[in-house]
KOLGU-944928 format. One record per residue (C-alpha): residue in one letter; residue number from 1; y, z, x. Coordinates in nm, 2 decimals, m for minus. Each point is the difference from the previous one (the first is absolute). Example, Ala and Ser with C-alpha at 12.3 -4.5 7.8 and 13.67 -1.06 7.14 Angstrom:
BEGIN
[pt 'a',1,[m0.45,0.78,1.23]]
[pt 's',2,[0.34,m0.07,0.14]]
***
This chain:
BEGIN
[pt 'x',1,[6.38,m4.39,1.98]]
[pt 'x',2,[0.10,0.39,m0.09]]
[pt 'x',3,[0.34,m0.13,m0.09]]
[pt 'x',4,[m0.11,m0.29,m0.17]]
[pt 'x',5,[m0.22,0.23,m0.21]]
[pt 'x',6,[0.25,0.24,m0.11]]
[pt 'x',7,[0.20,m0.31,m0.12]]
[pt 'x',8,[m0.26,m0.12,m0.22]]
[pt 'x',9,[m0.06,0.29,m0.13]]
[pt 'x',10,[0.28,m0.06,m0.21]]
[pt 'x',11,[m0.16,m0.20,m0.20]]
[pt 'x',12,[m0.13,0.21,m0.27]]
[pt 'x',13,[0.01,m0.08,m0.32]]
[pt 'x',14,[m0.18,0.24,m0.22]]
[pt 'x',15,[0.23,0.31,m0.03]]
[pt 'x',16,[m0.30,0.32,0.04]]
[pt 'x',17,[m0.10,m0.24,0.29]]
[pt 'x',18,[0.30,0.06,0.17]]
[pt 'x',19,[0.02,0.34,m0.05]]
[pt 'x',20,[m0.34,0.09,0.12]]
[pt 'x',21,[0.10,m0.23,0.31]]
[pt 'x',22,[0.29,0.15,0.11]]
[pt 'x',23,[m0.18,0.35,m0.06]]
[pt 'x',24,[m0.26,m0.08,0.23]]
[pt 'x',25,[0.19,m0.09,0.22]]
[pt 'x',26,[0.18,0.35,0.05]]
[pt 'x',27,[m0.34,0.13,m0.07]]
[pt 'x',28,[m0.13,m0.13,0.33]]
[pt 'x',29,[0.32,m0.02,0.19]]
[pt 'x',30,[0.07,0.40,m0.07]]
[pt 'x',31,[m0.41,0.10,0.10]]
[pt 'x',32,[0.07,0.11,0.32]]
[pt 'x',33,[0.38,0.17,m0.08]]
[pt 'x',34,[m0.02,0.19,m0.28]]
[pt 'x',35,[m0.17,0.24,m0.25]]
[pt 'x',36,[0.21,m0.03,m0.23]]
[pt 'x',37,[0.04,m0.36,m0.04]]
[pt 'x',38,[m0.34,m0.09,0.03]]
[pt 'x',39,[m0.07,0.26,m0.34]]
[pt 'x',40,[0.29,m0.16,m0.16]]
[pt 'x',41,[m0.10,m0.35,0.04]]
[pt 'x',42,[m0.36,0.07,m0.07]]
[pt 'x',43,[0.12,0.18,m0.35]]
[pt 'x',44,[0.24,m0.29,m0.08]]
[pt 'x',45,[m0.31,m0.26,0.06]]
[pt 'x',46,[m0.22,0.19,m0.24]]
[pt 'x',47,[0.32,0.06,m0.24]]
[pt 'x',48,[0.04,m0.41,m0.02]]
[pt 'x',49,[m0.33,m0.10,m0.05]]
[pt 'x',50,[m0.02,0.25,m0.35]]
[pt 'x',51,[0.29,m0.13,m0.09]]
[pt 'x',52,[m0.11,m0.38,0.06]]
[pt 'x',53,[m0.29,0.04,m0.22]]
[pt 'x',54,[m0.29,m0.29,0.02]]
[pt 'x',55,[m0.23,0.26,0.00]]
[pt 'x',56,[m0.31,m0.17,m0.14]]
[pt 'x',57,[0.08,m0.26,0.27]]
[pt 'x',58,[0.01,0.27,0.29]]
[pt 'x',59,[m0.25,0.16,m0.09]]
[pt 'x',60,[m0.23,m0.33,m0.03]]
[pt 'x',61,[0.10,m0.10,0.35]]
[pt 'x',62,[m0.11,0.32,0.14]]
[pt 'x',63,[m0.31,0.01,m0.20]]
[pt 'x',64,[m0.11,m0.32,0.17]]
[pt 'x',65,[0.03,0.10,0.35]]
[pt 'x',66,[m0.34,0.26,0.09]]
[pt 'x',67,[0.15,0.15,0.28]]
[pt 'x',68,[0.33,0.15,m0.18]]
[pt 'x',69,[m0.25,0.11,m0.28]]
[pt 'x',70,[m0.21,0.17,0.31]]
[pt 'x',71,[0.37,0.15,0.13]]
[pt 'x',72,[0.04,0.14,m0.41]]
[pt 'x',73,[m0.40,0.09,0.01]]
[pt 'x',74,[0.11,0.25,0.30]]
[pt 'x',75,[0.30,0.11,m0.15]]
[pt 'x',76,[m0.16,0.11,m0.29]]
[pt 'x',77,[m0.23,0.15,0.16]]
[pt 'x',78,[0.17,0.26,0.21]]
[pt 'x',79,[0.15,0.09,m0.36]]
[pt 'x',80,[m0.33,0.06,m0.08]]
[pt 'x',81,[m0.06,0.26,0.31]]
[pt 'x',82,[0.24,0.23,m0.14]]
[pt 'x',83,[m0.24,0.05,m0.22]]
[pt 'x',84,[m0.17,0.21,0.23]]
[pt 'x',85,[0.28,0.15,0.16]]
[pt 'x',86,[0.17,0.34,m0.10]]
[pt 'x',87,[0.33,0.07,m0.16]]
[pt 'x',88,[0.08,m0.33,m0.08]]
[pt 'x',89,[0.33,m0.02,m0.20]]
[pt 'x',90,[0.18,m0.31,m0.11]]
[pt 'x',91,[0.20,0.07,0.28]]
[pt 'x',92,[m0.23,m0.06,0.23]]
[pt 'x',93,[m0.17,m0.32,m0.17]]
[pt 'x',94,[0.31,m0.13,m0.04]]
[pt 'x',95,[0.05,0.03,0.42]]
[pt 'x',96,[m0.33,m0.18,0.11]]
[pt 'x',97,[0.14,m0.19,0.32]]
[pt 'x',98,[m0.27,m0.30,m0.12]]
[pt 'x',99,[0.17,m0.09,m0.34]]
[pt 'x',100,[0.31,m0.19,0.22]]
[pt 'x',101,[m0.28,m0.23,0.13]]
[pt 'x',102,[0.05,m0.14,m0.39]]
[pt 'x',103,[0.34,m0.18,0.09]]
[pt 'x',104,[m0.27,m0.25,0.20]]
[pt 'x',105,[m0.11,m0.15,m0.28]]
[pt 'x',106,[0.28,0.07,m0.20]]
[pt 'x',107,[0.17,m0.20,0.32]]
[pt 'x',108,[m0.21,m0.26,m0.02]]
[pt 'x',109,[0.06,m0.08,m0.37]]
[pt 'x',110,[0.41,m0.13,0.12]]
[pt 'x',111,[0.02,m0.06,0.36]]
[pt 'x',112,[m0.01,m0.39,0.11]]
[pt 'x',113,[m0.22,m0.15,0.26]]
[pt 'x',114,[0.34,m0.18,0.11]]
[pt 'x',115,[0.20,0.34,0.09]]
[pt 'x',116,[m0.28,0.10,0.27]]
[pt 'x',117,[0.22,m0.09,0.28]]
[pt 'x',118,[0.35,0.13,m0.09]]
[pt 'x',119,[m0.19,0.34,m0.11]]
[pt 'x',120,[m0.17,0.06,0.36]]
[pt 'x',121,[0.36,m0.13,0.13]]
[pt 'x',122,[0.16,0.28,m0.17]]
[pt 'x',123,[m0.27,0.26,0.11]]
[pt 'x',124,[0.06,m0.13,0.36]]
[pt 'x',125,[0.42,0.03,m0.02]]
[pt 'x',126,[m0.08,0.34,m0.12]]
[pt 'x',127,[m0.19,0.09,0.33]]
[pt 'x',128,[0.27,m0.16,0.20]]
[pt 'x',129,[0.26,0.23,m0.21]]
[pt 'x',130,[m0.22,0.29,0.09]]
[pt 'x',131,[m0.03,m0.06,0.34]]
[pt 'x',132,[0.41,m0.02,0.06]]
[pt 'x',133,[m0.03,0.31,m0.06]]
[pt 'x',134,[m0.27,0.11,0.13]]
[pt 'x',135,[0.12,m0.15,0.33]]
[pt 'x',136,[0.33,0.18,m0.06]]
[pt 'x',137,[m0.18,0.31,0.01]]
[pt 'x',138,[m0.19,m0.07,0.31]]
[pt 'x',139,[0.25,m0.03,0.20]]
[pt 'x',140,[0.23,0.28,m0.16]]
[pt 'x',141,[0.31,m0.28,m0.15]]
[pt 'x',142,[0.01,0.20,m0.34]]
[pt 'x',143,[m0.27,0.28,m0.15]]
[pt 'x',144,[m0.15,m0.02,m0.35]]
[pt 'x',145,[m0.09,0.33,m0.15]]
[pt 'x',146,[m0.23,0.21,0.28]]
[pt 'x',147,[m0.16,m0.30,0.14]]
[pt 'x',148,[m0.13,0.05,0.35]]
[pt 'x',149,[0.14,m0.32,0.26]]
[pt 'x',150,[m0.36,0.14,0.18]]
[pt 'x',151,[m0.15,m0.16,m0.35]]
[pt 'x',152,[0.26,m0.22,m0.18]]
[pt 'x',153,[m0.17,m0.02,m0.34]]
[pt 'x',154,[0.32,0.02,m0.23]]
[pt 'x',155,[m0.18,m0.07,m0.34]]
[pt 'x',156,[m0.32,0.15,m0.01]]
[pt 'x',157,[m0.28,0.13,0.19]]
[pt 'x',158,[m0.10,m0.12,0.32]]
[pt 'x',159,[m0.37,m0.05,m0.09]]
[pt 'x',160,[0.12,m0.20,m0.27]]
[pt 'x',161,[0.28,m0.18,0.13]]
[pt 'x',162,[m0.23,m0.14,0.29]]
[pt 'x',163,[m0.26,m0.14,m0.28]]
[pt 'x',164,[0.33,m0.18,m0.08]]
[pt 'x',165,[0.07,m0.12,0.32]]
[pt 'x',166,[m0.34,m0.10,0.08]]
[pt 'x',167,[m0.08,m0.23,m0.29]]
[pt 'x',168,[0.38,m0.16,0.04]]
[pt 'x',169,[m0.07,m0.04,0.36]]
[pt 'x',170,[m0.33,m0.18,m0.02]]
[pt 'x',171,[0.17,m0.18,m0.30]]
[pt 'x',172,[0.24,m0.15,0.22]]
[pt 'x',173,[m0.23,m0.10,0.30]]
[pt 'x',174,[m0.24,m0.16,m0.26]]
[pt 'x',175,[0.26,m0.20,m0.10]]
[pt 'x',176,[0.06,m0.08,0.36]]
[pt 'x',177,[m0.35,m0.11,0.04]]
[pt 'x',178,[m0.02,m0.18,m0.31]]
[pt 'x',179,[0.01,m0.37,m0.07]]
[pt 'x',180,[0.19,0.03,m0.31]]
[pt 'x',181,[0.36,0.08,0.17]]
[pt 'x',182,[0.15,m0.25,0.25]]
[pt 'x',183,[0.14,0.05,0.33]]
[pt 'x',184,[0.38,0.13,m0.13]]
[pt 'x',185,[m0.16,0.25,m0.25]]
[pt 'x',186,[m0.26,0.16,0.28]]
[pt 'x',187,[0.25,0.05,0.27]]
[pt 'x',188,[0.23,0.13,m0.25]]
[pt 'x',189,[m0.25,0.24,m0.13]]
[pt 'x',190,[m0.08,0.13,0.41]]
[pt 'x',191,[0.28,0.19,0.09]]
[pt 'x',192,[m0.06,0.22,m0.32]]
[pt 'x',193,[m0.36,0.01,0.08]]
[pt 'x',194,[0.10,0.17,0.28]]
[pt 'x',195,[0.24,0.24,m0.13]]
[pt 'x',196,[m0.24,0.12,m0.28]]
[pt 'x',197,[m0.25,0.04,0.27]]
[pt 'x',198,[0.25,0.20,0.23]]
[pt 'x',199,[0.08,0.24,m0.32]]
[pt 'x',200,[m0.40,0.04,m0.07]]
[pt 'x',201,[m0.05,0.13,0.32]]
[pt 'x',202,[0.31,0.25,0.04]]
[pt 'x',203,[m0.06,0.19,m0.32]]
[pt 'x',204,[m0.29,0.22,0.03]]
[pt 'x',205,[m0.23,m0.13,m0.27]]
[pt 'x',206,[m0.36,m0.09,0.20]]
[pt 'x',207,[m0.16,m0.09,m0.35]]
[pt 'x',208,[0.26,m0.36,0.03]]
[pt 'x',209,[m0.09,m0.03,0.31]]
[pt 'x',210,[m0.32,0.02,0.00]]
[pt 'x',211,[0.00,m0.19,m0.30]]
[pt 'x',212,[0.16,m0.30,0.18]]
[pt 'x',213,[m0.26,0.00,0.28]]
[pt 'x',214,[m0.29,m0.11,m0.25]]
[pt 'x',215,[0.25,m0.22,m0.20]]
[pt 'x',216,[0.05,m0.19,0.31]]
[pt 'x',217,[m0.36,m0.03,0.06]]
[pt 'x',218,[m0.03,m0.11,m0.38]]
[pt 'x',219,[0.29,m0.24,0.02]]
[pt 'x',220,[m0.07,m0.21,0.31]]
[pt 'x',221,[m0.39,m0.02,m0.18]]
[pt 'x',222,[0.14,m0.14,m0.28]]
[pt 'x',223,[0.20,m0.27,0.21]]
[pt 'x',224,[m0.25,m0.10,0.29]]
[pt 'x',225,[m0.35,0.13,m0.15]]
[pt 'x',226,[m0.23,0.11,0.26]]
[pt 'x',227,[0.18,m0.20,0.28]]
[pt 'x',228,[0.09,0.01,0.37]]
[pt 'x',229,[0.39,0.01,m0.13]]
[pt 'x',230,[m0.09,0.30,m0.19]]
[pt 'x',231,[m0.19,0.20,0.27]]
[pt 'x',232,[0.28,m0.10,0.23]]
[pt 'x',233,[0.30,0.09,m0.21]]
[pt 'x',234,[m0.19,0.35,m0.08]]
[pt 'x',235,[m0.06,0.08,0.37]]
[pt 'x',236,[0.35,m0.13,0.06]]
[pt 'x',237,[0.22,0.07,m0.29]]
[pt 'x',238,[m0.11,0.35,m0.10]]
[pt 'x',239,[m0.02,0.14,0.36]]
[pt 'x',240,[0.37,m0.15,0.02]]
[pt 'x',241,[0.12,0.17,m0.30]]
[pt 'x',242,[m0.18,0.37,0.02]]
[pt 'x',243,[0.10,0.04,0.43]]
[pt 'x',244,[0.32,m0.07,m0.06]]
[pt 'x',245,[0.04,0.24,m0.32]]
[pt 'x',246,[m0.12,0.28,0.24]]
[pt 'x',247,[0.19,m0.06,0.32]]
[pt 'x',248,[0.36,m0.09,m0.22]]
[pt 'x',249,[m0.07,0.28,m0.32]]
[pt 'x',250,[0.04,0.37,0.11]]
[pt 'x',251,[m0.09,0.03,m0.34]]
[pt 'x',252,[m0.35,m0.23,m0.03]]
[pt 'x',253,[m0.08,0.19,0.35]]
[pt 'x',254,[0.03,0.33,m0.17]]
[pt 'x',255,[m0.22,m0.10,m0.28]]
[pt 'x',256,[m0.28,m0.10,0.22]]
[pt 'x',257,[0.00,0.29,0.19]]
[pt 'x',258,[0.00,0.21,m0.33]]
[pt 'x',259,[m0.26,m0.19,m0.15]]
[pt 'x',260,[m0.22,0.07,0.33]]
[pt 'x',261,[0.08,0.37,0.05]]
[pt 'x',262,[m0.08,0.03,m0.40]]
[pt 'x',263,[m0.39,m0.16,0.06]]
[pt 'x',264,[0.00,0.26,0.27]]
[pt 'x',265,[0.07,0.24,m0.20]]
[pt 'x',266,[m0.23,m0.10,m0.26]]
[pt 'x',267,[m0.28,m0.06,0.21]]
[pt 'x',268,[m0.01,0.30,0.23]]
[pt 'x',269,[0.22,0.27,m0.17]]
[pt 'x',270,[m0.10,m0.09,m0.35]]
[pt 'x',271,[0.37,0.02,m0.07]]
[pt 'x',272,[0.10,m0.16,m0.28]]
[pt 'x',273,[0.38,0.07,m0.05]]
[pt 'x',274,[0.11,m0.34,0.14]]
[pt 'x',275,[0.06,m0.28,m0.26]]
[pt 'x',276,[m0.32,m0.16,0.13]]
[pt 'x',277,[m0.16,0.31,m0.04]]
[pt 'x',278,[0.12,0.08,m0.35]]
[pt 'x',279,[m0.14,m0.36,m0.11]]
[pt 'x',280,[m0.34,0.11,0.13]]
[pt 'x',281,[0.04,0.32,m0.21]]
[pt 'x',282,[0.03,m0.17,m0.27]]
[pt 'x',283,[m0.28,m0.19,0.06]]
[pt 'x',284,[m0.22,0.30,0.05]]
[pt 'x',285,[0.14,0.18,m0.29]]
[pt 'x',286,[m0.11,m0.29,m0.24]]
[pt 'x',287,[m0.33,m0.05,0.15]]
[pt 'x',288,[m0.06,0.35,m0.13]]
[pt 'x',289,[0.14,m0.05,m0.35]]
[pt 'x',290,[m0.18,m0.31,m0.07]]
[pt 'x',291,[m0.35,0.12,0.14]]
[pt 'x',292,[0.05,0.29,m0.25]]
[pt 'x',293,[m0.10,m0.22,m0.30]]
[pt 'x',294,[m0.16,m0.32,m0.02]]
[pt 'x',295,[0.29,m0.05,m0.25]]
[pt 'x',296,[0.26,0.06,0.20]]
[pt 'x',297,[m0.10,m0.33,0.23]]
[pt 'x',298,[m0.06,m0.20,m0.29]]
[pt 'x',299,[0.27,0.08,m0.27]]
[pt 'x',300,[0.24,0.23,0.23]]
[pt 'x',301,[0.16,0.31,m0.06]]
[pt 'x',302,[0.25,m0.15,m0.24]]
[pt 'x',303,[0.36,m0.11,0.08]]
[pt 'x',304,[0.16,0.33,m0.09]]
[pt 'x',305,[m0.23,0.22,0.24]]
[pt 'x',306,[m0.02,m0.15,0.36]]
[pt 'x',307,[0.24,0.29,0.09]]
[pt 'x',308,[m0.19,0.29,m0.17]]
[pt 'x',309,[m0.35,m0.10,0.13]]
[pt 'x',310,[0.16,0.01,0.37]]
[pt 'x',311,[0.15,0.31,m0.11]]
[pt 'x',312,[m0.37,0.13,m0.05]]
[pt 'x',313,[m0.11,m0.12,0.34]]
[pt 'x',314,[0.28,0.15,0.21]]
[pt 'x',315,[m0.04,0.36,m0.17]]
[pt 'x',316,[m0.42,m0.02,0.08]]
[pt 'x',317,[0.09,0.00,0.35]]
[pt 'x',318,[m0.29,m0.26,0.01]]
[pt 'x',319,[0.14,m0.13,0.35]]
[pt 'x',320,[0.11,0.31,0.21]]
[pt 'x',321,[m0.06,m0.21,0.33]]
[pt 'x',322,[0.26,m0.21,m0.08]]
[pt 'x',323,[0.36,0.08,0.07]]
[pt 'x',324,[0.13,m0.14,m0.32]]
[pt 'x',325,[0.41,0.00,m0.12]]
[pt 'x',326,[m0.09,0.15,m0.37]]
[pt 'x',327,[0.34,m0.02,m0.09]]
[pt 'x',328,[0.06,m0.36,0.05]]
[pt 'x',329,[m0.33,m0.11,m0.10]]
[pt 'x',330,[0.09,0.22,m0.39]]
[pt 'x',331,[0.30,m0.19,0.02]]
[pt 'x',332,[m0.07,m0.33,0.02]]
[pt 'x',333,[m0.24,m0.28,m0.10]]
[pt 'x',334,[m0.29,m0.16,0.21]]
[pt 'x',335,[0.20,m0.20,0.18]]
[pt 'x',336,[m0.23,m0.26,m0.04]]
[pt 'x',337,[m0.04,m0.24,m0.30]]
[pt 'x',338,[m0.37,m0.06,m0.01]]
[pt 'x',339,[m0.04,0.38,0.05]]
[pt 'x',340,[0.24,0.06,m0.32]]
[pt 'x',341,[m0.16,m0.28,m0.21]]
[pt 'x',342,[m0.36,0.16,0.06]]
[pt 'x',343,[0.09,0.32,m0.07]]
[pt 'x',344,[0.17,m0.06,m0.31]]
[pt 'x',345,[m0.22,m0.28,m0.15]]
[pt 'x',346,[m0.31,m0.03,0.21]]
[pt 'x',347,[m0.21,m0.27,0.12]]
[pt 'x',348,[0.07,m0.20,m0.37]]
[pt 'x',349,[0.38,m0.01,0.01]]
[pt 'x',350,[m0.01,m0.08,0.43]]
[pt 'x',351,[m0.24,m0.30,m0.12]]
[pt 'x',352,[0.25,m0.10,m0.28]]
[pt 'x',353,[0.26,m0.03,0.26]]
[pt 'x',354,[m0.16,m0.18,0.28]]
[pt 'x',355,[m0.12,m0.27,m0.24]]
[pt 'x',356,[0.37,m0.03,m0.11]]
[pt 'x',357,[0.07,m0.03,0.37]]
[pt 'x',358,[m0.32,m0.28,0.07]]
[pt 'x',359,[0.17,m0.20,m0.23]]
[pt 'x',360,[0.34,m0.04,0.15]]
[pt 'x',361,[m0.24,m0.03,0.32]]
[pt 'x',362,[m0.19,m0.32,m0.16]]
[pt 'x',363,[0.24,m0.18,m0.20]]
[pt 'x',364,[0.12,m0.36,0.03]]
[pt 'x',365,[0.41,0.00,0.05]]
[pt 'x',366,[0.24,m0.32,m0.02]]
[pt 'x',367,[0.10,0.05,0.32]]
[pt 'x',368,[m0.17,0.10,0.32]]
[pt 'x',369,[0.25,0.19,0.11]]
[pt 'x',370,[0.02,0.21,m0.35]]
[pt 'x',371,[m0.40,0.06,0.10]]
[pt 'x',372,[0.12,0.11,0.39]]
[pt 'x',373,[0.23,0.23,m0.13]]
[pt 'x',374,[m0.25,0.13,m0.24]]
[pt 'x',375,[m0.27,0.11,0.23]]
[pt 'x',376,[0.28,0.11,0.26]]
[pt 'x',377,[0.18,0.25,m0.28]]
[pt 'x',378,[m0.35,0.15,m0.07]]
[pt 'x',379,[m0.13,0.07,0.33]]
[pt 'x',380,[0.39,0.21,0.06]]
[pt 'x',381,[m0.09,0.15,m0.31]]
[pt 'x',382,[m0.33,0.10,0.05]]
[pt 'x',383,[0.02,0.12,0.37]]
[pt 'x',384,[0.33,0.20,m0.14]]
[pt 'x',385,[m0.21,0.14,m0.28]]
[pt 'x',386,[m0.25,0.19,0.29]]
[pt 'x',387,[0.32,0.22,0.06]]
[pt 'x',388,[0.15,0.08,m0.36]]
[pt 'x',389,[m0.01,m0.02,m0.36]]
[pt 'x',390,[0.19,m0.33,m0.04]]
[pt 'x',391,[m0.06,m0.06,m0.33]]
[pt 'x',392,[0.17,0.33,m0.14]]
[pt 'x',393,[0.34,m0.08,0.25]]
[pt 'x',394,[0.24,m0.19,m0.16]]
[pt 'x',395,[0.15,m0.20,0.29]]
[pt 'x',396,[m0.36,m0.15,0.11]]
[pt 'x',397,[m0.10,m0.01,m0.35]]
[pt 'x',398,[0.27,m0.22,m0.12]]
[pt 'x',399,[m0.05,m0.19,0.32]]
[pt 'x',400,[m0.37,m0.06,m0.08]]
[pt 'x',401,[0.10,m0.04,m0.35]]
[pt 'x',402,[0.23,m0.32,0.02]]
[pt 'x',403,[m0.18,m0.15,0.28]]
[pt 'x',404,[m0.32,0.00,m0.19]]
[pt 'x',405,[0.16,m0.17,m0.33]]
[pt 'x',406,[0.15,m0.31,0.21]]
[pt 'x',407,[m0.39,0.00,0.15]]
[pt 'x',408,[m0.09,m0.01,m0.43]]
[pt 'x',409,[0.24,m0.27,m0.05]]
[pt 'x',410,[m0.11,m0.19,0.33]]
[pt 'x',411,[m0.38,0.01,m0.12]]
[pt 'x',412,[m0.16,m0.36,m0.14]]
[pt 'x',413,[m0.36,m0.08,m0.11]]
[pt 'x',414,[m0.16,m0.13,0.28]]
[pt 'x',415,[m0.09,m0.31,m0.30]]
[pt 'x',416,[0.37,m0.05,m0.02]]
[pt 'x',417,[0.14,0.04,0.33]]
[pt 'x',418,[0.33,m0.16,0.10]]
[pt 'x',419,[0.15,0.01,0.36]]
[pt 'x',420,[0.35,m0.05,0.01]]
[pt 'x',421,[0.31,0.14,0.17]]
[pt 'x',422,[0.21,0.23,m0.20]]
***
């Protein structure tokens, strides 16, 4: 079928069609290698689709769906919180992480329901590209820059590149439980299953796999429902995978331990220099910045001064029971989206973004397996935004971004709904 697909694909007639094709598909195959790439590709998307025109028509196709007009609403909106932030330059508006959320609809205006397939096929040769090497790291064939072989994660970080490896692993083993591939494609599909799965659990991002363990849970839901095959594939499946991660992975077995001795700490030390512990900082921190004001919780702080307000908080010495790493904590964001998002634009721009989310949640796809994927992609994403800022990154970004405008194209009124095959 994957071969088959790339054939047909072609096919194209319409020149800009083509072009926004072929760019996607570099797009998605070049997520999880390269920087670089993924900026340039992104830039030459938006560069085409100026110079295609058809604006009145783009612009009306947008302005009929509610939920890319909620996605805009929110948008706008954190514009709006700078408002109410401090030494904001054009520089800084013009750096807002949320304004790249605007290639979704702009996405949405020239991709084709019909290119779903060879687009995810793409994403998923990329992973297989990145895990040569990553493999090659682990056990030491060649180096790449000064990546670890103790955590082979050539391209990125670790916390993000096992969001990457989760969502691709649970991709493949829907497929292998789904209905829509036959027997050829599923056992083809297996042995890479298990190779992604390997790679997610000897790099030393816990958010992936942790991630996975509720996708799993999700995915065999969505397959058997509340069933005796889906109780027994969850007491034997996970089990299965997790005990043999942590008697094979010196690395998964060190993370475990850390993530132990770091609640310790937490609990009976009150330290919080561990990366656990500087999440729960954060937490604390905000807690105190938002129950300032009443403002604060319900418009935020503004975009531009998440960083000053903890700035504030730290120099009170508000918390001197806690051990707390000052320096990291000025240095860095939340390291949690939901955190971030509060801070900078309250309650009202959270809500924006959650009903943006409830939609891709409750809408009607062509396919099944286009909905599976859906609700599989968000609950990696969402678990993965507990542990940073994912929207302001631009690997998971752009990940979040393309997978979310195939979900756009996938979407049918439930009045009109068509199943087919693709």
């Amino acid at each position: 079928m994957l071969l088959k697909s790339f054939a047909s694909s072609l096919k194209i007639d319409n020149k800009y069609d083509k072009i926004y094709f072929y760019l996607f598909l570099l797009l998605a195959f070049s997520l999880p290698l390269s920087r670089a790439a993924i900026s340039l590709f992104v830039l030459l998307i938006i560069f085409v689709w100026f110079i295609e025109g058809n604006f009145r028509e783009k612009f009306s196709k947008i302005y009929e769906n509610k939920a890319l007009l909620v996605l805009i609403a929110f948008v706008i909106y954190m514009d709006i919180t700078l408002l109410w932030s401090h030494n904001v330059t054009l520089k800084v508006f013009a750096s807002v992480d949320y304004h790249y959320l605007l290639f979704i609809p702009m996405s949405y205006t020239i991709l084709k329901r019909e290119w779903t397939d060879k687009i995810l096929t793409a994403f998923i040769f990329g992973m297989l590209a990145s895990e040569i090497v990553s493999y090659g790291i682990y056990f030491k064939l060649w180096t790449y820059k000064h990546v670890s072989s103790a955590d082979p994660t050539p391209f990125m970080s670790h916390v993000w590149y096992s969001m990457f490896l989760s969502f691709t692993s649970i991709l493949l083993l829907s497929r292998i439980f789904s209905n829509y591939y036959d027997k050829k494609e599923k056992l083809l599909s297996i042995p890479f299953f298990l190779t992604v799965t390997i790679n997610l659990f000897i790099t030393g991002g816990r958010t992936g796999q942790v991630a996975f363990l509720f996708a799993i849970i999700i995915m065999l839901f969505i397959h058997y429902k509340a069933s005796f095959k889906m109780l027994f594939y969850i007491i034997v499946l996970i089990p299965i995978i997790y005990v043999t991660a942590y008697l094979y992975s010196n690395t998964f077995q060190k993370k475990v331990s850390q993530t132990i001795k770091s609640i310790e700490k937490i609990y009976s030390k009150k330290d919080l220099t561990t990366s656990l512990g500087i999440r729960a900082s954060y937490i604390i921190i905000s807690s105190e910045i938002l129950k300032q004001n009443s403002t604060n919780i319900i418009f935020g702080v503004g975009y531009n001064d998440v960083h000053s307000e903890i700035d504030k908080i730290l120099k009170n010495k508000i918390y001197k029971e806690y051990k707390l790493d000052e320096k990291f904590i000025r240095g860095h964001n939340t390291h949690n989206q939901y955190l971030q998002l509060l801070l900078q634009g309250g309650v009202v721009g959270c809500i924006l973004l959650f009903i943006f989310f409830i939609y891709i949640f409750k809408a009607t796809y062509y396919r099944q397996e286009i909905q599976d994927i859906s609700v599989l992609f968000l609950v990696v994403f969402l678990f993965s935004s507990l542990v940073d800022t994912i929207l302001e990154l631009e690997f998971p970004r752009t990940l979040f971004m393309v997978m979310v405008s195939l979900f756009f194209i996938n979407m049918v009124d439930n009045k009109k709904l068509v199943k087919e095959k693709l």
